[in-house]
C-alpha positions as CSV (number, residue, x, y, z in Angstrom):
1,X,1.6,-13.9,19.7
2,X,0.4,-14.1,16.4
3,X,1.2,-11.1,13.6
4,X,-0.9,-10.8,10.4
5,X,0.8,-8.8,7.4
6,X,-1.4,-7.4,4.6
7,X,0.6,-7.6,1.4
8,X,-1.0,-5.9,-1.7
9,X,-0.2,-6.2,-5.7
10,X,0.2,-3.4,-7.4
11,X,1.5,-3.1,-10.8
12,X,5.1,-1.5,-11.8
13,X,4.6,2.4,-11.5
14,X,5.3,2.8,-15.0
15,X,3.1,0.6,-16.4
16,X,-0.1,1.3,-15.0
17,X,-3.3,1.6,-17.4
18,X,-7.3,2.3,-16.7
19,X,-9.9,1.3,-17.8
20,X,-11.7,4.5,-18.9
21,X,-15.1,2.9,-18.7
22,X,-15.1,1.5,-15.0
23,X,-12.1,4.0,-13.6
24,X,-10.7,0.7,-11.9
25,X,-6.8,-0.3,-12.8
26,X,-6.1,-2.8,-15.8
27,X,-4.2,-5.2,-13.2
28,X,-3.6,-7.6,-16.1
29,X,-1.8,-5.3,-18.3
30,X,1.4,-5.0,-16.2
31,X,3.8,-7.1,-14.6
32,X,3.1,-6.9,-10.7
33,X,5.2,-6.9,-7.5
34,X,4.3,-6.4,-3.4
35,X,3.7,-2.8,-3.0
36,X,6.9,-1.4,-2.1
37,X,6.2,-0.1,1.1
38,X,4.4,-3.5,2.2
39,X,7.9,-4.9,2.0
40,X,8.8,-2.7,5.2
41,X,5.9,-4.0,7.1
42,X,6.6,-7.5,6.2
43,X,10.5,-6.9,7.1
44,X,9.4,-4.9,10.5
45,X,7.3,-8.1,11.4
46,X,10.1,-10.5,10.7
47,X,12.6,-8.1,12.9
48,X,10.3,-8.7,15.7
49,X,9.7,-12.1,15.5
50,X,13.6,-12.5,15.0
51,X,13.7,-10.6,18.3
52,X,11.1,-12.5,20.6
53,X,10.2,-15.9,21.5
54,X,6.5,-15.6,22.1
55,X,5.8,-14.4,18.1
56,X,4.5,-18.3,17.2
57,X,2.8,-17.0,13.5
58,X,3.6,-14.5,11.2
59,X,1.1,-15.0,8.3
60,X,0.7,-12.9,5.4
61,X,-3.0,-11.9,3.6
62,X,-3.6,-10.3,0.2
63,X,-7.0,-9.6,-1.6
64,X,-6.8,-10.3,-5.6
65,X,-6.5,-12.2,-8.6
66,X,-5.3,-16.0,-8.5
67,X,-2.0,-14.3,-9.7
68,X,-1.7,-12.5,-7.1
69,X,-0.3,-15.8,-5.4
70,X,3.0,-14.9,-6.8
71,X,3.6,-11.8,-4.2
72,X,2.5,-13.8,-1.2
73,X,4.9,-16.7,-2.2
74,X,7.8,-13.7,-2.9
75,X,6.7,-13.2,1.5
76,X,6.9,-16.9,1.7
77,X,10.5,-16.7,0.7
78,X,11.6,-14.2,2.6
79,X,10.2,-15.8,5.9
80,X,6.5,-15.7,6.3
81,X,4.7,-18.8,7.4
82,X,1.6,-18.6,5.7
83,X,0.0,-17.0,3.0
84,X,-3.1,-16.5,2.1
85,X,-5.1,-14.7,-1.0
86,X,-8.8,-13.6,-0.9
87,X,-9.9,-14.4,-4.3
88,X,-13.1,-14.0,-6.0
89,X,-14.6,-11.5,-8.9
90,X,-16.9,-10.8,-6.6
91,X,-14.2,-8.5,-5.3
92,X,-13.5,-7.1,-8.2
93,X,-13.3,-3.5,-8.3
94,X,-13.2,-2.7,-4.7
95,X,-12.4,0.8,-3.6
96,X,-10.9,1.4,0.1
97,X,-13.8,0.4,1.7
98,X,-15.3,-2.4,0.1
99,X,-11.3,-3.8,0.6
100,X,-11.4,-2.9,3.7
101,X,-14.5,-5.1,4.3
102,X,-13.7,-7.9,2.8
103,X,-9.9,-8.0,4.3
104,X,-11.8,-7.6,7.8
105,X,-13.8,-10.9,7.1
106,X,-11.2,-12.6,6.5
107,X,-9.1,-11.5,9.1
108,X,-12.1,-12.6,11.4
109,X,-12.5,-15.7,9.2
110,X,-8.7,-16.8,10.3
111,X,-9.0,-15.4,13.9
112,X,-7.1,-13.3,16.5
113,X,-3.4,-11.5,15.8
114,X,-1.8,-9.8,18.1
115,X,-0.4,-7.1,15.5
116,X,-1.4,-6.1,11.8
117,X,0.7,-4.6,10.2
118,X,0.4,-2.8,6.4
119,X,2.2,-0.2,4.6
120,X,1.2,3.2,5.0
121,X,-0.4,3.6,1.6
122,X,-0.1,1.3,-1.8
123,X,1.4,2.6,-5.4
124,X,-1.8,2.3,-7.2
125,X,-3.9,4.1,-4.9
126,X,-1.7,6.5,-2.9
127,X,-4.9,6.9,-0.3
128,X,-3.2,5.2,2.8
129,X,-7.3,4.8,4.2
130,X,-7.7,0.7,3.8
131,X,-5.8,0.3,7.3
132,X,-7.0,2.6,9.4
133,X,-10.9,1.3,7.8
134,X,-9.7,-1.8,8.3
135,X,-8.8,-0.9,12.1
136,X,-12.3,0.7,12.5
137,X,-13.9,-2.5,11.3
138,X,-12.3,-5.0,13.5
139,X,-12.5,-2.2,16.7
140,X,-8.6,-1.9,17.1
141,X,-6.6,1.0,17.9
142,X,-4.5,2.4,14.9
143,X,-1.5,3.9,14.6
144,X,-0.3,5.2,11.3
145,X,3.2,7.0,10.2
146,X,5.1,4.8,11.9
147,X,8.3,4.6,11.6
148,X,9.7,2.2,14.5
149,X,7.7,-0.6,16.4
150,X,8.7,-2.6,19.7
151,X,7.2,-5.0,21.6
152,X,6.5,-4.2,24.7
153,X,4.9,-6.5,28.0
154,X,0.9,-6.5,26.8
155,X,1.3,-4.7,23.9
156,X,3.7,-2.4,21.4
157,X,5.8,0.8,21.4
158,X,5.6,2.9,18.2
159,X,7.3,5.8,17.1
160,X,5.7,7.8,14.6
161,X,6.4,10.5,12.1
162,X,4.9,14.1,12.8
163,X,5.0,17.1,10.7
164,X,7.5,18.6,13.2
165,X,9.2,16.0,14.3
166,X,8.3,12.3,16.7
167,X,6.3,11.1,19.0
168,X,6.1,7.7,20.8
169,X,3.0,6.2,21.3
170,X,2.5,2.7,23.5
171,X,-0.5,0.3,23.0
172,X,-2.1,-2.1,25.3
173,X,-3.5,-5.0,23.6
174,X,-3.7,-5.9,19.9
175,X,-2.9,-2.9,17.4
176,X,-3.3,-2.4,13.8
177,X,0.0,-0.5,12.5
178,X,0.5,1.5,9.8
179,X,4.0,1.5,8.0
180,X,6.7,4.4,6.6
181,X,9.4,3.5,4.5
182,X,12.4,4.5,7.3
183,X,11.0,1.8,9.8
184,X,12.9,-0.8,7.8
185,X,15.3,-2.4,5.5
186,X,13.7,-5.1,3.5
187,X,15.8,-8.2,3.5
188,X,16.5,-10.3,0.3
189,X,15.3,-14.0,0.0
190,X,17.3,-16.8,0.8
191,X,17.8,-19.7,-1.4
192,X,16.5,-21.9,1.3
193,X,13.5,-19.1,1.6
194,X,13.0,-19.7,-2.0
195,X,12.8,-23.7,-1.9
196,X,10.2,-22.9,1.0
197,X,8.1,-20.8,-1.1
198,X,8.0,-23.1,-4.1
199,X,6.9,-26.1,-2.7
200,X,4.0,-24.2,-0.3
201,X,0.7,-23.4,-0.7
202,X,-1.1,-20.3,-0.9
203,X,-4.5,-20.8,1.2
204,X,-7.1,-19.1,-1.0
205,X,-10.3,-18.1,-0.2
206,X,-13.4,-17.0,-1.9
207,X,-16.7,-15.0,-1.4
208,X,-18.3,-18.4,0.0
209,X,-15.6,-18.3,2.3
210,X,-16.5,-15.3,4.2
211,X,-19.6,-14.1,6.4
212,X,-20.0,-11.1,4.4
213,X,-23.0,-10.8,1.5
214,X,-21.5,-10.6,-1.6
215,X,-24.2,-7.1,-2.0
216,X,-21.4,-5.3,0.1
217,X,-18.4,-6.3,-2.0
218,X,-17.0,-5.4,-5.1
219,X,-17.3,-2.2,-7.6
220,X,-21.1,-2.6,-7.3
221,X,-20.9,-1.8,-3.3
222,X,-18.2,0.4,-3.3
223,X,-18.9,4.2,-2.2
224,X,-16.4,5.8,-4.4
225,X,-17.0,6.7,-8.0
226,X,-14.4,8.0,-10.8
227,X,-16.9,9.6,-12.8
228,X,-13.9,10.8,-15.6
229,X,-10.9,10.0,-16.7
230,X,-9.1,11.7,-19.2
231,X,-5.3,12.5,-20.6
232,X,-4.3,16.3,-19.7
233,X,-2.8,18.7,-22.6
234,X,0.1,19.8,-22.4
235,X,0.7,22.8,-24.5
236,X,3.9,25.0,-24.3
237,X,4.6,27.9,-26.4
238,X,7.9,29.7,-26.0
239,X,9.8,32.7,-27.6
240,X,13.4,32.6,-28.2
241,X,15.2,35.9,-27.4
242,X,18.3,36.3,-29.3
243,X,21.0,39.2,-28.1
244,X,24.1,39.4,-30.3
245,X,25.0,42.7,-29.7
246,X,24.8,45.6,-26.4
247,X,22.0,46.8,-28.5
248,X,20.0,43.6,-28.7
249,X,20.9,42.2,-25.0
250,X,19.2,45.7,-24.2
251,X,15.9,44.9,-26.5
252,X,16.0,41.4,-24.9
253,X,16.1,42.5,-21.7
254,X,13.6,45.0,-22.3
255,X,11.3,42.2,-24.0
256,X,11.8,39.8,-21.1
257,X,10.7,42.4,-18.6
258,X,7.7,43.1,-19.9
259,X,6.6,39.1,-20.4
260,X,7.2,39.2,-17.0
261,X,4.9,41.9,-16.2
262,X,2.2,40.2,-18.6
263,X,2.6,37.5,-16.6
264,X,1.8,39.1,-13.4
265,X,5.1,37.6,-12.1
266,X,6.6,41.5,-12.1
């Protein structure tokens, strides 16, 4: 069985900026790192390879900038066998879908896995809708909010997160898997993991690469528009109420009761 994680760069939370003219992120502005939640899905695919014998590949795919190398050598080293980037400014600018495209040509591009796995949404985006598009492209059953996975004879076990509580779903076949933070523990690298990682190679591949016409990729092809962007205003005004005496504790209270009322709130 073969397992294909999709690890994304996103840039640290508190340095994000945008580019008020295309509405797309500044990527090059900020340090980056593997979207924190992709670090689950990585560490859930390494717990069931750890616990099987027939798991022969566990790759790792990204879609990005050549730095974007630097995450999917941070999987390297913590016990993926392959990485590999799609890379190309024809991808530039991609929303959900026009990722989600791309990502499935290259997932058809490298061939079958018997298990995708991603994390439930990424920092930058917070839309959690590139894996189950990516699902409907390649015409496999999704499951999302999960927060346990097992493999089971012909397919997978899930457990998933509800608004009131669990349910366990079971999957014949090859499955595309969407990940919550409780489903794992991320490991740490090892020093051996590291010396791994450093001397690999990330497989990259571009827009040539792929059967898909470059008219369907990038900002150009991509559905979604952020038409504004803009800073919001943040204006407070407040009154200070001072009560020094019976007499002015009773004025106060009077004068707070009747903000209130103003307010609506009384």
């Amino acid at each position: 069985m073969n397992i294909l994680v999709l690890i994304k760069q996103v840039p640290e939370s508190q340095a994000i900026r945008m580019d008020e003219k295309t509405g797309t992120l500044i990527r090059e502005a900020a340090n980056s790192v593997i979207n924190p939640l992709d670090l689950h899905a990585l560490e859930c695919a390494l717990q069931l390879r750890d616990q099987s014998n027939e798991i022969s590949r566990l790759d790792c795919l990204s879609m990005g900038p050549p730095a974007a190398t630097a995450v999917l050598k941070e999987a390297l080293a913590l016990g993926a066998d392959q990485g590999i980037l799609l890379s190309d400014r024809a991808f530039a600018g991609s929303d959900t879908w026009c990722t989600a495209r791309t990502l499935a040509a290259g997932i058809q591009q490298l061939g079958k896995y018997d298990l995708i796995l991603c994390g439930e949404r990424a920092t930058d985006g917070e839309t959690g809708q590139t894996g189950p598009a990516l699902a409907a492209l390649l015409d496999l059953p999704v499951v999302t909010f999960a927060s346990a996975i097992q493999a089971r004879l012909g397919g997978w076990e899930v457990r998933r997160l509800l608004e009131d509580g669990y349910e366990s779903v079971t999957v014949n076949g090859s499955a595309l898997v969407c990940v919550l933070k409780e489903a794992s523990v991320p490991r740490l690298p090892t020093l051996q993991g590291k010396r791994k990682a450093r001397q690999a190679e990330v497989r990259i591949i571009n827009a040539s690469g792929l059967s898909l016409p470059l008219e369907d990729t990038g900002l150009k092809a991509s559905p979604t528009r952020v038409t504004t962007i803009f800073k919001p205003s943040h204006f407070k005004q407040c009154e200070r109420i001072s009560a020094h005496d019976p007499a002015g504790a009773e004025q106060a209270v009077d004068r707070i009761i009747h903000l209130l009322c103003e307010k609506g709130a009384l």
